[in-house]
C-alpha positions, 0 to 999 in steps of 0.5 A: 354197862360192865364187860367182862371178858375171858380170854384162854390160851389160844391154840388151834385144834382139831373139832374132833372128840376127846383123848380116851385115856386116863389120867397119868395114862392110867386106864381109858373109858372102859374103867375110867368112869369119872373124871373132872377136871375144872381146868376143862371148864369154859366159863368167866371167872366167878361165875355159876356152874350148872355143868362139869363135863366128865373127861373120862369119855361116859358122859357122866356130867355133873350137873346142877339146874338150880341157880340158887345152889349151884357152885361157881368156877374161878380161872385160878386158885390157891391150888396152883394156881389152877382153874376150880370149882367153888361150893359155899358150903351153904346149899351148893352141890352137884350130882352126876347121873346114875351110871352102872361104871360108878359101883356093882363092883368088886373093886373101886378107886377115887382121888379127889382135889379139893381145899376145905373151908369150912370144917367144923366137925360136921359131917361134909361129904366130899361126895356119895352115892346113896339115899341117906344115912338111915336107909341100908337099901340104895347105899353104895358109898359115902366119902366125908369128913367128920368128928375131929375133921377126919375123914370117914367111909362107908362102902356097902351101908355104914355097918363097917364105917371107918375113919383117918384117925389119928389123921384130922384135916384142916381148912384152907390146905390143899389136899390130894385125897382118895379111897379104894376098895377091893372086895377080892382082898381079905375082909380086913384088908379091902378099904383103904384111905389114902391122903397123898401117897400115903395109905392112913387107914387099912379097914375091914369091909364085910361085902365083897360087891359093892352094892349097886345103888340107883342114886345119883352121885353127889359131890359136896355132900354125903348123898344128894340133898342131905342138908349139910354140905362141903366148902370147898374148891373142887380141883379135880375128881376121878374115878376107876370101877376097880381098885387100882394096882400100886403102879396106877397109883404111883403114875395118878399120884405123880399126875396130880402132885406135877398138876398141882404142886401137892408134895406127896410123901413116897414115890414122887418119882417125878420132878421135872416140875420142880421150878429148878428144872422149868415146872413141866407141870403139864399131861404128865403120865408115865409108862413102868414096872413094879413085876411082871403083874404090874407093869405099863408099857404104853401110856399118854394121858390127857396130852398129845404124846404117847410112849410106848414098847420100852425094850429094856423095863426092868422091875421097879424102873419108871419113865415120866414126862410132862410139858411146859404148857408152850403152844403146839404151833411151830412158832419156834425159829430160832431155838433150832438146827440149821437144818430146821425152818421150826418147832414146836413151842411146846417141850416136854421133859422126862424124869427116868429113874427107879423107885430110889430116883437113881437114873436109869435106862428103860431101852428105847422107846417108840414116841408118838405125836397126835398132831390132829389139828395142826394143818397139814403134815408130810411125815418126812418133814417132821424132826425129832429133838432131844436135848441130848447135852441137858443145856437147855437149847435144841439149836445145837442138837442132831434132829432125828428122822424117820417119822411114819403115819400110824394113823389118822394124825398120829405119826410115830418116832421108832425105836428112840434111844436117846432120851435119858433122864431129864432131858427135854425133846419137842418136835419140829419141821424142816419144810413150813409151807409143806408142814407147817404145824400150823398158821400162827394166831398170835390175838384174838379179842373181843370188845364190847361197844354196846349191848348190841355191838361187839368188835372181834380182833384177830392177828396173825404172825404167818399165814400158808394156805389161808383161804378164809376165816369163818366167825362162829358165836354161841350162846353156851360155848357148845352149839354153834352158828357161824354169821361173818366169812373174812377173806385170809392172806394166802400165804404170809410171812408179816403181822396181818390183823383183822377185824370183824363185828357181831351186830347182834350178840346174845344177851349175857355170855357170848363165847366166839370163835375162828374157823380157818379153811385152808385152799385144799378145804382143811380146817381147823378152830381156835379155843373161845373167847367170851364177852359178858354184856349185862342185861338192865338188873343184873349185878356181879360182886368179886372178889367173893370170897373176900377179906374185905372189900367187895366190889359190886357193878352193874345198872346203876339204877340196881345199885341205887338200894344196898344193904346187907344181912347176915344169916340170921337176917339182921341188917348189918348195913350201918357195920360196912363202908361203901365207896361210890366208884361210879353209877355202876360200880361200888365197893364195899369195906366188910372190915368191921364184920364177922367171917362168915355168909352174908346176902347183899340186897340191891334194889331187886336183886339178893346176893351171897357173898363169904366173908373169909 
């Protein structure tokens, strides 16, 4: 019996709902009607997606019931590294759910990240909101690559269809792509192509409302069951119903190119994640001034801090930050000034420059931290710092006072003056029984004894205020029902661990998580953990793709018959080498064979896997 386990990144948090706003800080669920993002996914690695929750706060999922079809998720990519969704280019697709926010616009905006692997010349949409190409009725937009691997649009019907021409794209690169569309622009002037930063085509679209079509929204294809589909490793997709103005650009493009390491040619304003200057990759977003019509004085994105009434923003005058991915918790001792007990692990650094990325300075600045799950706080205890001399360190920095409650678990640092270009900042206390942001969980795993035996092991480095621990499992890392209560520490200061056992997990993914309760009755969770128990037929191919060796495991009974097809059902079995590791595990040499879609075929069990 196979275990597969998936740990993420454990951070506590708050069981509260998701930020509203947009990415790089951009708009909020008012205009904001799409926006996925694969690194939000809980899910094992190589495993089938049947829902992708939309982050933008309208609940447009996308969804896919089919298992046949349906994509998979992988923990990392070529694209950074970051977590993506996966489609075979074969016959998976999604599609999100008709919403009004999704077209019936004067205007509209999409960016997409995507690696294409199988372009050909065919048409491959990246995604469509219509009934198909020979229907006029219903056709909103379709977004796709076609003749010469160049992308095509149709906005309104395909009556104005355009292309990226001379710009032809290539398999196996990553790609910041995007559309927008402006029916209030000249006639000649209302769609454009952007690859990047970079607008390759301006072209001509007769309707100046986009039609309001009742079709789903389909990604991997031009329009839901078209019959050609994309290849490709969907990183992220977002959407605004009106076309954005070119700050919003500026702070979106900025966003993705930190996010996922894609240079983009103008306006890389933002190099705080560069690896000379430590990859602050994460949360970007960004506050600035083009004119007095384009202007955002207030933003925080996807991240915990918000910045906002610059008192000094000029035309043409920009301020950027992201973090380091360090967790929140105050864990940080001795990185700190006297005066501190701790800070954060997590730090976050600016980029303040102009469009010619001279340093400027934007005025001070209020900065607020959402610390919505981080236990209690008593706003006097909180420190500001900023790493005043750029040298790397907080220990030597003057820590900066006066934080107020603004609401719920917002506190606020007014009128700061002292970050400048480059310099880091990240927050602190000064008292961590009082603030202590917060208990300090330093593991927590899950093993699997046997089908019906799961051990869960937890360690903390700093306890204040513990009550209890509740364990708390799930069958689909959303509905939850707790089953043991372990007693916690109090307060303490040394490594404690514990141990608890599920006696009846659920077949397949079991995801866990911690509940801790402090004595006041506060609580707060951890992020899950999954344990993968394989039922008696199931079976798991990685990597896949792959270039050549395949590994298969499960029952070993299952495993007793392999061969394997290509796509026009000849057995190619006698072509591939096959290394027997144990009952329950194979590997497969495909060597010998051609790229392309083959089907592995066990004893019951029928199987896709790419040969790149």
């Amino acid at each position: 019996m196979k275990l597969v386990i998936f740990i993420s990144l454990v951070l506590f948090f708050a069981d509260s709902g998701s930020s509203q706003t947009g990415p790089g800080g951009v708009g909020n669920s008012t205009n904001n009607g799409l926006w996925l993002k694969a690194d939000d996914i809980l899910q094992l690695n190589n495993t089938a997606v049947s829902l992708w929750t939309d982050f933008s706060g309208n609940n447009n999922d996308a969804k896919q019931n089919s298992t046949t079809t349906q994509p998979i998720f992988l923990t990392s990519s070529s694209i950074n590294g970051m977590p993506i969704v996966r489609l075979d280019g074969i016959d998976d697709e999604m599609a999100v759910a008709d919403s009004p926010i999704l077209d019936g616009n004067s205007g509209i905006t999409y960016y997409s990240v995507i690696r294409p692997n199988n372009l050909d010349g065919e048409p491959r949409g990246i995604l469509g909101k219509r009934i198909t190409f020979t229907i006029d009725t219903e056709y909103a937009y379709t977004w796709f690559f076609f003749d010469g691997n160049r992308i095509n649009l149709d906005v309104n019907t395909q009556n104005n269809r355009f292309n990226s021409a001379p710009s032809a794209y290539a398999n196996g690169t990553n790609y910041i792509l995007g559309w927008d569309y402006d029916g209030t622009r000249a006639t000649n002037l209302r769609c454009r192509l952007r690859d990047g930063s970079t607008v390759v085509k301006v072209a001509a679209e007769s309707g100046a409302i986009m039609s309001a079509s009742n079709q789903d929204l389909a990604i991997g294809a031009l329009n839901v069951n078209y019959g050609q589909y994309l290849g490709a490793d969907y990183a992220e997709i977002i959407h605004f119903n009106h076309s954005l103005d070119s700050l919003d650009h500026l702070l979106v493009q900025n966003y993705l190119s930190a996010k996922y390491d894609i240079a983009i040619t103008h306006n890389d304003l933002y190099d705080e994640d560069d690896a000379a200057n430590g990859d602050y990759d994460f949360d970007v977003a960004g506050i600035g001034r083009i004119s007095l019509s384009e202007i955002n004085t207030e933003a925080q994105g996807s991240g915990i801090v918000r910045i906002l009434n610059p008192t000094d923003l000029d035309n043409n005058e920009f301020m950027i930050w992201g973090h380091n991915n360090g967790i929140t918790q105050a864990n940080e001792i001795v990185d700190i000034p006297t005066s501190l007990e701790a800070r954060s692990e997590r730090v976050w650094r600016v980029s303040e420059v102009n469009g010619g990325k001279s340093a400027i300075d934007v005025g001070a600045v209020d900065i607020r931290f959402d610390l919505t799950g981080l236990g209690p706080v008593t706003a006097s205890d909180l420190r500001l710092l900023v790493d005043s001399d750029n040298d790397g360190t907080f220990a030597d920095e003057n820590p900066i006072l006066g934080a107020t409650l603004v609401s719920g678990n917002v506190y606020q640092f007014s009128a700061v003056s002292a970050i400048q270009n480059n310099l880091r900042f990240t927050i602190g206390t000064i008292n961590v029984s009082q603030t202590p942001l917060p208990i300090t969980l330093t593991k927590f795993t899950a093993d699997l004894i046997n089908e019906n035996l799961v051990a869960l092991n937890w360690q903390t480095a700093s306890e204040i205020n513990n009550d209890y621990f509740t364990l708390e499992r799930s069958s689909n890392g959303a509905d939850w029902n707790s089953f043991e209560k372990v007693k916690g520490a109090g307060n303490s200061s040394t490594t404690i661990n514990y141990e608890a056992l599920d006696k009846t997990p659920f077949p397949g993914i079991s995801y866990y998580r911690l509940k801790q309760t402090d004595f006041n009755g506060n609580n707060i969770y951890s992020e899950s953990i999954s344990v993968l128990i394989n039922t008696e037929n199931d079976i798991h191919l990685f990597p896949n793709p792959t270039t050549y060796l395949l590994t298969i495991t499960g029952n070993a009974q299952e495993l007793s018959v392999i061969n394997i097809y290509n796509m026009l059902g000849q057995d190619v079995t006698n072509h591939i080498q096959k290394t027997v590791k144990s009952g329950a595990e194979i590997q497969l040499d495909l060597s010998e064979l051609e790229t392309g879609i083959y089907y592995i075929k066990t004893k019951s069990k029928s199987s896709k896997v790419v040969k790149e």
